[in-house]
C-alpha positions in Angstrom: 120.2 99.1 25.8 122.8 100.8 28.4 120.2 103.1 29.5 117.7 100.2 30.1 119.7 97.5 32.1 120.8 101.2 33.9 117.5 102.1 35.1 116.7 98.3 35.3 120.0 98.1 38.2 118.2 101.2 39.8 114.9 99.9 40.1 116.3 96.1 41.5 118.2 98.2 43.9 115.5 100.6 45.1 113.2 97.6 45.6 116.1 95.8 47.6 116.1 98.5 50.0 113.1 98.6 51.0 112.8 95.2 51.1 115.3 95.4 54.2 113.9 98.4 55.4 111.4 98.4 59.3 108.6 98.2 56.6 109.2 95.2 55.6 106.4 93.1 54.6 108.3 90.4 56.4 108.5 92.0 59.6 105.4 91.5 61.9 103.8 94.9 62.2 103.5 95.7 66.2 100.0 94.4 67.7 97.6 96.3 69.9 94.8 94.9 71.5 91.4 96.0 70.3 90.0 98.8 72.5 86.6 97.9 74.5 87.2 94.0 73.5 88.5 91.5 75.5 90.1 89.7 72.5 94.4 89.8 72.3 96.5 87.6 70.2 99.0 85.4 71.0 102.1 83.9 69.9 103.7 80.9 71.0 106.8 80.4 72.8 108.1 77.8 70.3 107.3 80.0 67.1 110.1 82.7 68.8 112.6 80.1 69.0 112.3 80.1 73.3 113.7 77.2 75.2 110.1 75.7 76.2 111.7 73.3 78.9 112.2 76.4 80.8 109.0 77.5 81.2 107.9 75.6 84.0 111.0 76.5 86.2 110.1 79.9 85.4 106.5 79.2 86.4 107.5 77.4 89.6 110.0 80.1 90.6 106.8 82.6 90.1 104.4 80.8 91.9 107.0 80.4 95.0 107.6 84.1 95.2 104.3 85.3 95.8 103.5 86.3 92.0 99.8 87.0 91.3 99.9 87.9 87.9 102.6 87.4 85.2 102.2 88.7 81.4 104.8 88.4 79.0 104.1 90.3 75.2 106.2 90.2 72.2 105.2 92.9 69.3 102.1 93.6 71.6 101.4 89.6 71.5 100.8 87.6 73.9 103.4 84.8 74.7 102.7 83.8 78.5 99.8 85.0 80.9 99.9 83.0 84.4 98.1 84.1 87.5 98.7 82.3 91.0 97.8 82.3 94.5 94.2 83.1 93.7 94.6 85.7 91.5 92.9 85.9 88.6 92.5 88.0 85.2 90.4 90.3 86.2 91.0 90.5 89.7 92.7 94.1 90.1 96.1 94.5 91.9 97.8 98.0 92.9 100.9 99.6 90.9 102.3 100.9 94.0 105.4 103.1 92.5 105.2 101.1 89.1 102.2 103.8 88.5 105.1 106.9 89.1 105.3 106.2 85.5 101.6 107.0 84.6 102.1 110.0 86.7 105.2 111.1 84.2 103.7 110.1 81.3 100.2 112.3 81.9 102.5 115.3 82.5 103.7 114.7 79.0 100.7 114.9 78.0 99.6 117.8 79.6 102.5 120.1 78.4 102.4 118.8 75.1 98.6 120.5 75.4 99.8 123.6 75.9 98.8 123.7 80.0 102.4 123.4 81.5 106.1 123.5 81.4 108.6 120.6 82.8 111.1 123.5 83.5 108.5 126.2 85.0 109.1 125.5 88.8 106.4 123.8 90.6 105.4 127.5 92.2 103.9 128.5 89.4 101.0 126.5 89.3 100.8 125.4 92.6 101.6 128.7 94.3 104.6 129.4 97.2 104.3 127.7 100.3 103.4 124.0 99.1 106.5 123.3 100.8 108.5 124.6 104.1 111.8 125.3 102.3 112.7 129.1 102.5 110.6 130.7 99.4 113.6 130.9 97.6 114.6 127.6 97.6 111.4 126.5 97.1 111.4 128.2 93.9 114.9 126.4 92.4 112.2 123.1 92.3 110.9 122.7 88.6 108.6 120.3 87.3 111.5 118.5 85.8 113.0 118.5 89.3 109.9 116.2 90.5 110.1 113.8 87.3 113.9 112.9 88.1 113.3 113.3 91.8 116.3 115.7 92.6 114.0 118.0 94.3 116.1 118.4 96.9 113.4 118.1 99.8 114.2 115.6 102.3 113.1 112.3 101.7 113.3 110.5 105.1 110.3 111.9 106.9 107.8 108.9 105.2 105.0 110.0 102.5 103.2 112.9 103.8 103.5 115.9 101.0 101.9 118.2 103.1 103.7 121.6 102.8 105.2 120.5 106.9 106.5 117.5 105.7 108.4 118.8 102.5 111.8 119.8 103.8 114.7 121.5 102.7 117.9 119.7 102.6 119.8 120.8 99.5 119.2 123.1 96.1 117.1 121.2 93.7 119.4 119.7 91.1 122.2 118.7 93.3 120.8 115.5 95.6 118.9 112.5 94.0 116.4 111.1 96.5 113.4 108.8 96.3 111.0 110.8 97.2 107.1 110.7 97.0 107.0 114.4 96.5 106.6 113.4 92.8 103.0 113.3 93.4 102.9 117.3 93.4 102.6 116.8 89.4 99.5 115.3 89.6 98.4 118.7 91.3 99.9 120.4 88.6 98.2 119.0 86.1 95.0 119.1 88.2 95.5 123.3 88.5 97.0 123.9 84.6 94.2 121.7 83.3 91.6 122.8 85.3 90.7 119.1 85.7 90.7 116.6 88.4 93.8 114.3 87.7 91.7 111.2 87.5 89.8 112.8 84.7 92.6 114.2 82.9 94.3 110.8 83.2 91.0 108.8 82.2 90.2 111.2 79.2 94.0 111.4 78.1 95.6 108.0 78.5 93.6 105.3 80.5 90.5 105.3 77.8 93.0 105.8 74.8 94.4 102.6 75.1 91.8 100.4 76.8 93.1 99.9 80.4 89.3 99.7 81.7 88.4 99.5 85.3 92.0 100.9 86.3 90.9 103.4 89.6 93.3 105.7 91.2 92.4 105.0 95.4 93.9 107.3 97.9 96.3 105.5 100.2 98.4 107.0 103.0 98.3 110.6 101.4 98.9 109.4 98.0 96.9 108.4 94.9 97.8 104.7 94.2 96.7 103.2 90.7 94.8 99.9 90.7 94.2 97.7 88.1 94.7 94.0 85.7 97.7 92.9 84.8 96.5 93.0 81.3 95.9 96.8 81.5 99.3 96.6 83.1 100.8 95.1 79.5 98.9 97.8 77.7 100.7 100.8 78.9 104.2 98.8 79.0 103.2 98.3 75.4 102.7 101.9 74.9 105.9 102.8 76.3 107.6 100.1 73.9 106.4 102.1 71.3 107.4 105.1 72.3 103.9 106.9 73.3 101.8 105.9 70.1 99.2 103.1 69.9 98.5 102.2 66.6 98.5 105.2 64.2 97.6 107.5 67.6 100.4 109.3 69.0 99.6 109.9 72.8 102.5 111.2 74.2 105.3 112.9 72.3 107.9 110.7 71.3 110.5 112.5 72.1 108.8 113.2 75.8 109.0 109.4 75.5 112.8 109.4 74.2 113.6 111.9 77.4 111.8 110.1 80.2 113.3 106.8 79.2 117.0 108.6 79.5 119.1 109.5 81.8 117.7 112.5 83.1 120.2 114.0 85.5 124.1 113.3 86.4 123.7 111.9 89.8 121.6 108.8 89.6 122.4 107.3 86.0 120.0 104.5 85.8 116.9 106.9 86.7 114.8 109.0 83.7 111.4 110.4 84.2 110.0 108.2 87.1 111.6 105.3 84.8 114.6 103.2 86.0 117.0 102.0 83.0 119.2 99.3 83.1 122.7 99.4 81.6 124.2 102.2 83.3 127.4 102.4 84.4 126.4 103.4 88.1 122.9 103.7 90.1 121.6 104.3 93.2 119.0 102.9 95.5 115.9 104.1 97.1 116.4 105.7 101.1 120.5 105.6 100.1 122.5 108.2 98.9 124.9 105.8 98.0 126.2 105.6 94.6 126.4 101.8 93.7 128.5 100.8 90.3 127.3 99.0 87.7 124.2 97.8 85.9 121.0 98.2 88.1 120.0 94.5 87.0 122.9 92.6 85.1 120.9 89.5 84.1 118.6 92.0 81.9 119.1 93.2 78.2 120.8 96.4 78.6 118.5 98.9 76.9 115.8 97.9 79.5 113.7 100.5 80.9 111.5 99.5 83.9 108.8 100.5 86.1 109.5 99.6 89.8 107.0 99.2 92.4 106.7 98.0 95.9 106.6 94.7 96.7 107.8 93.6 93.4 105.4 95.5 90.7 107.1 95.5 87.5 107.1 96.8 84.2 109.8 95.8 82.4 110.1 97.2 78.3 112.8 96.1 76.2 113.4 97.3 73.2 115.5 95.2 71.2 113.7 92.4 71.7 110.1 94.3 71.1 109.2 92.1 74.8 107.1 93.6 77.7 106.9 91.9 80.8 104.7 92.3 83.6 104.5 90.8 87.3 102.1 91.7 90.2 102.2 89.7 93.4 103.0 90.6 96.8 106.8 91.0 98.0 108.9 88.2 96.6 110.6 88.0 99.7 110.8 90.9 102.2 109.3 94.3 101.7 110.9 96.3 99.5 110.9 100.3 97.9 111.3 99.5 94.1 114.2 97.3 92.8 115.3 94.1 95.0 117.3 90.8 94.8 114.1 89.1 92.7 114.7 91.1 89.8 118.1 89.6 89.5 117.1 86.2 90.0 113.7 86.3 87.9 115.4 88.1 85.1 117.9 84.7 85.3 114.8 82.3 84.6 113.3 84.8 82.1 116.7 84.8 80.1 116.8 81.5 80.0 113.5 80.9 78.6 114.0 83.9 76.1 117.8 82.9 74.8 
C-alpha cells in the first residue's frame, strides 16, 4: 500500500509540473500568419485585460503625428491595425534604418550556412581597398565591427560607402558611430554567397515567412527596404521568437540571443543593428556623447527595437509576447532613429496595455 500511494505522490507530482511548465495546455501557443494567405487572427483588447477607453487617445495621438500605419500583435495576434493619412494595408512604406535589422539578421543567416564569419574582417571577402583607411587599419574592421557599428570609419561625411568616403578616424573596436557603412554586409553576403543580396534575402528570409511584395530600392547609395506594415509585424514577430517561425528555425537562436544584446562596451543600448531599451547608458546617432539612462523610460525594459528615420519602428517585447509597429512620416521633425515620439507614444501605448 506504501509503495502505491508512493508512486501515486510521484505521478500527481510529475503531472503538476508540467502542468505549470511553457507547455502548458493553458498557455496560448504563439501564432503565425499562414504563408501566401492574407488571413491573421485577432485578439481583442478587452480579452487581454487593456484599458479600452485608451484606445482612442492613442489613435488620436497617432493620427496627429503623421502615423501611416500602426500594428500592434500579441502571441503573433492581432490586437490593433490602424492606418491614417491615406495609407492603407497594402500600400507599401520604406523601413529606412528599421531595415538595418534585416540586413543583420540575413548575415546570420549566411554564416550559419557555412559562407562567412562575423569576426573574419570585412577584407576578406570584399578585398583591401573598399575603404581609404591605411591597409592596416582597414584590416582591424570585422564583420562584427559593421553589425555593432564600431568600425571606426568616420561617420560625418553623409551616406556615400564608396571606398573615398569611408575614412579613418580611430581603430575599429574603440569608437561607436552611426554609420551607414553597415551596408558593406550586404556585399559580403552578396560575394560569400555568390548571390545577389536581394536574392539571398528573398530565398532566405522574406519568402520564409511571408513578407510578399517587400522590394529592396536603391536610394542615395544605399539599398532601402519597402514594404506593408503587416510584413513589417511578421519579421518583428520572428525576432520575438527568437529566429524561428513555427517549427522552422531561420536564424540561429543564439545569433538571435547575441544581436539582441549588448554587443560592445561603448554604446550599451546598441546589439546587432538592434537598439535595447533598459540600459544603464546610451548614445545617440551623429553624437559621441554618452547619455545615462534608459534609451526610452516609458517602455518595458527588455525592449529591443528597430529604429528608422522619420519614426519607423519595430518595437519587440518579450515579456509581454507584444510586437508593435508604426510607419508614417516624421512625427515631428526629421530625425536619425530614436526621437522625443517614442517617449511620448510609448506613454499612450502603456496606458492602454497596463
Amino acid at each position: 500500500m506504501k509503495k502505491i500511494s508512493l508512486l501515486f505522490i510521484m505521478i500527481t507530482s510529475l503531472w503538476s509540473c508540467n502542468s505549470d511548465d511553457g507547455n502548458s495546455s493553458n498557455e496560448e501557443a504563439m501564432y503565425f500568419p499562414p504563408i501566401g494567405s492574407s488571413t491573421w487572427e485577432t485578439k481583442t483588447a478587452a480579452s487581454l485585460g487593456w484599458d479600452e477607453t485608451q484606445v482612442q487617445p492613442l489613435l488620436d495621438y497617432l493620427e496627429l503625428k503623421n502615423t501611416k500605419g500602426f500594428i500592434i500583435l500579441h502571441n503573433g495576434k492581432i490586437v490593433m491595425e490602424n492606418y491614417f493619412n491615406g495609407h492603407s494595408a497594402t500600400d507599401t512604406w520604406y523601413w529606412a534604418s528599421a531595415g538595418k535589422t534585416l540586413t543583420a539578421t540575413v548575415t546570420g543567416i549566411a554564416e550559419q550556412e557555412g559562407y562567412l564569419n562575423i569576426n573574419n574582417k570585412v577584407s576578406d571577402y570584399l578585398g583591401t581597398g573598399w575603404t581609404s583607411a591605411p591597409l592596416a587599419k582597414e584590416n582591424l574592421i570585422t564583420n562584427k565591427h559593421l553589425l555593432t557599428m564600431s568600425s571606426g570609419l568616420n561617420d560625418a561625411l553623409g551616406d556615400d560607402v564608396s571606398p573615398a568616403n569611408l575614412q579613418y578616424v580611430a581603430d575599429a573596436g574603440t569608437r561607436w558611430a552611426y554609420h551607414n557603412v553597415y551596408v558593406k554586409l550586404q556585399d559580403v553576403v552578396a560575394t560569400s554567397t555568390g548571390q545577389t543580396w536581394s536574392n539571398y534575402f528573398n530565398t532566405k528570409l522574406r519568402d520564409k515567412i511571408g513578407m510578399t511584395g517587400g522590394v529592396w530600392i536603391q536610394s542615395g547609395g544605399l539599398s532601402v527596404y519597402w514594404s506593408t506594415t503587416r510584413n513589417m509585424a511578421k519579421f518583428g514577430l520572428l525576432a520575438l521568437n527568437r529566429g524561428k517561425w513555427e517549427n522552422n528555425q531561420i536564424v540561429p537562436q543564439i545569433y538571435m540571443q547575441n544581436a539582441t544584446t549588448t554587443s560592445q562596451n561603448i554604446n550599451l543600448a546598441y546589439g546587432y543593428l538592434w537598439w535595447l531599451n533598459g540600459k544603464s547608458s546610451y548614445h545617440m546617432p551623429q553624437s559621441q556623447f554618452q547619455f545615462n539612462g534608459t534609451l526610452i523610460p516609458s517602455a518595458p525594459s527588455d525592449m529591443y527595437c528597430a529604429l528608422g528615420k522619420n519614426d519607423q519602428k519595430i518595437y519587440v517585447i518579450p515579456s509581454r509576447k507584444l510586437v508593435i509597429i508604426r510607419m508614417g512620416d516624421a512625427a515631428d521633425g526629421s530625425n536619425f532613429a530614436l526621437s522625443d515620439f517614442d517617449e511620448t507614444l510609448w506613454e499612450k501605448i502603456s496606458a492602454v496595455i497596463n
